[in-house]
LUMTOR-57484 format. One record per residue: x, y, z of N, C-alpha, C in turn; chain; residue number from 1. Coordinates in steps of 0.05 Angstrom, whole numbers, plus 5000, padded with zeros to 4 digits. Layout:
<sites>
SITE  n.px  n.py  n.pz  ca.px  ca.py  ca.pz  c.px  c.py  c.pz  chain    n
SITE     X     Y     Z      X      Y      Z     X     Y     Z      A  NUM
...
</sites>
This chain:
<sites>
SITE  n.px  n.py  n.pz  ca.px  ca.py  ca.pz  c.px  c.py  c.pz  chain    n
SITE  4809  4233  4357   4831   4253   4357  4826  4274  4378      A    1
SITE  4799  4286  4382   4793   4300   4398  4799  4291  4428      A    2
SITE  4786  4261  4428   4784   4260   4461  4826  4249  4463      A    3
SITE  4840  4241  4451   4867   4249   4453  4885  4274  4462      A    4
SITE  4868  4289  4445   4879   4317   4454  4873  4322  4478      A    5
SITE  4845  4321  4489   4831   4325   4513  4840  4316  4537      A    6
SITE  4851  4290  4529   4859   4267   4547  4884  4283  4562      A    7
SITE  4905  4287  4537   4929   4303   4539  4934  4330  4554      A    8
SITE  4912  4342  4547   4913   4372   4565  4895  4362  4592      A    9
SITE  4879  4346  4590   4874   4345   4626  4905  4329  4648      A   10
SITE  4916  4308  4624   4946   4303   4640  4957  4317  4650      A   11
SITE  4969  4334  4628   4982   4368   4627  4973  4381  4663      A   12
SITE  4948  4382  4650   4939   4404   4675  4939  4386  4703      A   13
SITE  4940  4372  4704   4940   4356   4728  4963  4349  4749      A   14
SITE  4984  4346  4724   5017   4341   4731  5030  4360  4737      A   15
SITE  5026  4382  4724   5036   4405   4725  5025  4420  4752      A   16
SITE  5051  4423  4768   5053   4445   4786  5051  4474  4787      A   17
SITE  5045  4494  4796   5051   4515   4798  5062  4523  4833      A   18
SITE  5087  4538  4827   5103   4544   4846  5088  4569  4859      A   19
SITE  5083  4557  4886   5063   4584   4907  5091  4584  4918      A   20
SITE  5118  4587  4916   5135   4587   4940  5151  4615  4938      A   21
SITE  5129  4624  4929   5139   4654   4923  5145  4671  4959      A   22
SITE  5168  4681  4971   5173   4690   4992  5176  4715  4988      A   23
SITE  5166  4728  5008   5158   4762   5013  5177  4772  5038      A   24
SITE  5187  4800  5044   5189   4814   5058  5170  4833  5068      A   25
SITE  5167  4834  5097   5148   4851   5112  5158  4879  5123      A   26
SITE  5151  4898  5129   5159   4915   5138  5135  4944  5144      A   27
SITE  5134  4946  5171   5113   4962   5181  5125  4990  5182      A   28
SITE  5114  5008  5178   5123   5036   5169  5098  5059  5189      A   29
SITE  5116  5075  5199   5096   5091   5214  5109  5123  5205      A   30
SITE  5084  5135  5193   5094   5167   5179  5062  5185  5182      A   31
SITE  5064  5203  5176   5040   5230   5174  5042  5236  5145      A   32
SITE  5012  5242  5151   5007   5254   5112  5014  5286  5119      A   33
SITE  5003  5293  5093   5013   5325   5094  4982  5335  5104      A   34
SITE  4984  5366  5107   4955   5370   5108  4942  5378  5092      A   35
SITE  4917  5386  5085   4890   5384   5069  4899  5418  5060      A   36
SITE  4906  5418  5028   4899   5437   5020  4895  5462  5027      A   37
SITE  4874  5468  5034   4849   5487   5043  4847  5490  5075      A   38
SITE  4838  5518  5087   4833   5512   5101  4799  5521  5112      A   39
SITE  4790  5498  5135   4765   5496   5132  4754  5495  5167      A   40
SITE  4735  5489  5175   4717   5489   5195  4738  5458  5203      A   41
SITE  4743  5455  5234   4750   5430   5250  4741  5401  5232      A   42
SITE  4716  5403  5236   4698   5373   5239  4699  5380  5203      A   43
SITE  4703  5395  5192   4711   5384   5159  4743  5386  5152      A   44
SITE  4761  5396  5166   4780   5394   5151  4790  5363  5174      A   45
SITE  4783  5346  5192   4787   5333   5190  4776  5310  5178      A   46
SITE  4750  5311  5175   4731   5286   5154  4758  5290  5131      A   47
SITE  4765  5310  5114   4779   5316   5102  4803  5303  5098      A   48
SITE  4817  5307  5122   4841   5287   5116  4847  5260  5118      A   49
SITE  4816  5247  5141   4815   5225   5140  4804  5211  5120      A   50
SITE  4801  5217  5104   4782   5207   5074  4798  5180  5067      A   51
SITE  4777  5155  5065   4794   5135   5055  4814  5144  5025      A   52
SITE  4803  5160  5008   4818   5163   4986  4848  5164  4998      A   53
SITE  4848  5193  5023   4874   5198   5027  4891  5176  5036      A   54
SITE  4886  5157  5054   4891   5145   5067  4911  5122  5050      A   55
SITE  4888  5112  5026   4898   5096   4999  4923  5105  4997      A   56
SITE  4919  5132  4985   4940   5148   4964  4967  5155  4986      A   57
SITE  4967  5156  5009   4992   5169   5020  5002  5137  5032      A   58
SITE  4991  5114  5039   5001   5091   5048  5017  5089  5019      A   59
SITE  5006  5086  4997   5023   5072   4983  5058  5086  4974      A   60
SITE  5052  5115  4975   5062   5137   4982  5092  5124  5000      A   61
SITE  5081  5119  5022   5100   5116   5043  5113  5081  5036      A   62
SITE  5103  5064  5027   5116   5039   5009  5136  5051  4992      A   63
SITE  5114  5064  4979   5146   5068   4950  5167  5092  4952      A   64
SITE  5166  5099  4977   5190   5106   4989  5217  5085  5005      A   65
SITE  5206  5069  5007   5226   5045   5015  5245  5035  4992      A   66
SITE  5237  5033  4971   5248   5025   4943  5238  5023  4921      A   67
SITE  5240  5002  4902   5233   4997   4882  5222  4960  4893      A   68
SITE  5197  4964  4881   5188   4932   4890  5166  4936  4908      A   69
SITE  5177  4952  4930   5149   4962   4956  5128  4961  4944      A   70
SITE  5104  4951  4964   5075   4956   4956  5053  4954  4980      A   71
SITE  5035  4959  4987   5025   4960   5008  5001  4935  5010      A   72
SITE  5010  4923  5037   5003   4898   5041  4976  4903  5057      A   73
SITE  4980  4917  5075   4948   4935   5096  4952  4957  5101      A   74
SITE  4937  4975  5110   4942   4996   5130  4930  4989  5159      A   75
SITE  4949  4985  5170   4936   4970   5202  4929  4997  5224      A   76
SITE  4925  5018  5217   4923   5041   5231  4916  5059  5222      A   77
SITE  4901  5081  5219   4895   5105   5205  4904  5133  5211      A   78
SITE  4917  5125  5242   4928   5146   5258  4910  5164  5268      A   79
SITE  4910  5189  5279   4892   5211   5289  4908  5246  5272      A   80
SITE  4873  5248  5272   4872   5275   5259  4889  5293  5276      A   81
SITE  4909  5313  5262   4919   5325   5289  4909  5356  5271      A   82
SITE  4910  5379  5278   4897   5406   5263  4915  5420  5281      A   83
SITE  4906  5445  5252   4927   5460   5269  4914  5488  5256      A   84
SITE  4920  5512  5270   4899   5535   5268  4914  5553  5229      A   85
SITE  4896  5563  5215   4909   5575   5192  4914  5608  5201      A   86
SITE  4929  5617  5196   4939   5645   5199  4925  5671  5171      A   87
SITE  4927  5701  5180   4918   5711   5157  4881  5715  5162      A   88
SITE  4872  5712  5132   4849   5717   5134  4829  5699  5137      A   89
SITE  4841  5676  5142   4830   5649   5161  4828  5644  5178      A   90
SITE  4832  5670  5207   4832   5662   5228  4801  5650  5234      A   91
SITE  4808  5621  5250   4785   5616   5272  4782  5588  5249      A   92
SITE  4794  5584  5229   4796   5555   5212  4818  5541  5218      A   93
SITE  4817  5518  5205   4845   5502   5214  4847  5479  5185      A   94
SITE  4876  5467  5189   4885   5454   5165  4892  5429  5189      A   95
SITE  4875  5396  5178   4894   5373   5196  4908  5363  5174      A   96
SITE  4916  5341  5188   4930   5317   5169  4934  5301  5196      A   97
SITE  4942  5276  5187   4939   5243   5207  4963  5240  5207      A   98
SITE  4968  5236  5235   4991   5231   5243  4998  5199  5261      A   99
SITE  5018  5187  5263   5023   5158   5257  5005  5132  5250      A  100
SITE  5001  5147  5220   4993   5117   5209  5008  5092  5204      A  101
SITE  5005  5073  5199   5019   5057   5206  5005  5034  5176      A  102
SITE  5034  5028  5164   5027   5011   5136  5052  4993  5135      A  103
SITE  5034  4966  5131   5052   4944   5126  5056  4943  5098      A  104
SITE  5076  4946  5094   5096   4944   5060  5100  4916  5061      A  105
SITE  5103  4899  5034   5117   4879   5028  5132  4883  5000      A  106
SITE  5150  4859  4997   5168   4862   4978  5174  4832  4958      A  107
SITE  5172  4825  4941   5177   4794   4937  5218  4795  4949      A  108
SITE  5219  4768  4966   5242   4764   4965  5271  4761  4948      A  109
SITE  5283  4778  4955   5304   4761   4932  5313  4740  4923      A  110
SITE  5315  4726  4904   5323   4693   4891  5301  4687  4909      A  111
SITE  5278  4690  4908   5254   4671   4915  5243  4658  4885      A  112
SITE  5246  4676  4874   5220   4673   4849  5239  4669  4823      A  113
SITE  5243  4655  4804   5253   4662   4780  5285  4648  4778      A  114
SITE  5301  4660  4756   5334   4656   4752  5341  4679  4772      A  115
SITE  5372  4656  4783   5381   4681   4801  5408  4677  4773      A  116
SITE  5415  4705  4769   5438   4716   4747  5456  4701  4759      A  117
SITE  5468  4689  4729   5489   4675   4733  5492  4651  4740      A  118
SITE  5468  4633  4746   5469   4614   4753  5458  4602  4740      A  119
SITE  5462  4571  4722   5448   4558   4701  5425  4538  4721      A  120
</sites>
C-alpha cells in the first residue's frame, strides 16, 4: 500500500509541470534621495547619505511610486553625494543626499500569470 502511494506521488511529481512563464516589465528610474537629517562634517554627512541602508530604503521608495505591483529588481547606480552648506548656527557644516541614482523596477506582466477576468 505504501510503495503504491509512493509510486503515485513520484508520478504526480514528475508529470506535473510548473509554469516558469511568468513575464515581467522592466523599467529603469533615475531620482535623488532627500538629504540626511542632521547636519554634520563633509566626509560624514556624506558616508551618511550613502549608507547602503539608505540606498535600500529610497530605491524601493522610487519603485513604489510607479504603481501598485513595482518592486525593485537592482540598483545599477548609487549616484554621487552632492552637499550642500547648513545655514544658522551650523555654519561651516553641510547636509548631502545622492543624486541620480538609478533603479531598475519590475512588474509581473499583465494576463501573464493566472485567470484573465472574464474569460473561462
Amino acid at each position: 500500500m505504501k510503495l503504491n502511494l509512493i509510486g503515485l506521488l513520484a508520478a504526480l511529481a514528475f508529470f506535473s509541470s510548473t509554469a516558469l512563464a511568468t513575464e515581467y516589465i522592466y523599467r529603469d528610474l533615475m531620482a535623488n534621495t532627500l538629504p540626511s537629517p542632521g547636519c554634520a562634517v563633509e566626509s560624514e554627512a556624506a558616508a551618511t547619505a550613502s549608507k547602503p541602508y539608505n540606498i535600500k530604503n529610497y530605491s524601493k521608495k522610487f519603485c513604489q511610486t510607479q504603481g501598485y505591483g513595482w518592486h525593485v529588481e537592482a540598483v545599477k547606480d548609487n549616484g554621487k553625494a552632492v552637499c550642500t552648506e547648513c545655514s544658522g548656527t551650523n555654519s561651516g557644516k553641510k547636509q548631502c543626499h545622492l543624486e541620480d541614482v538609478v533603479v531598475t523596477c519590475k512588474r509581473i506582466k499583465p494576463g501573464s500569470v493566472g485567470m484573465l477576468p472574464g474569460k473561462s
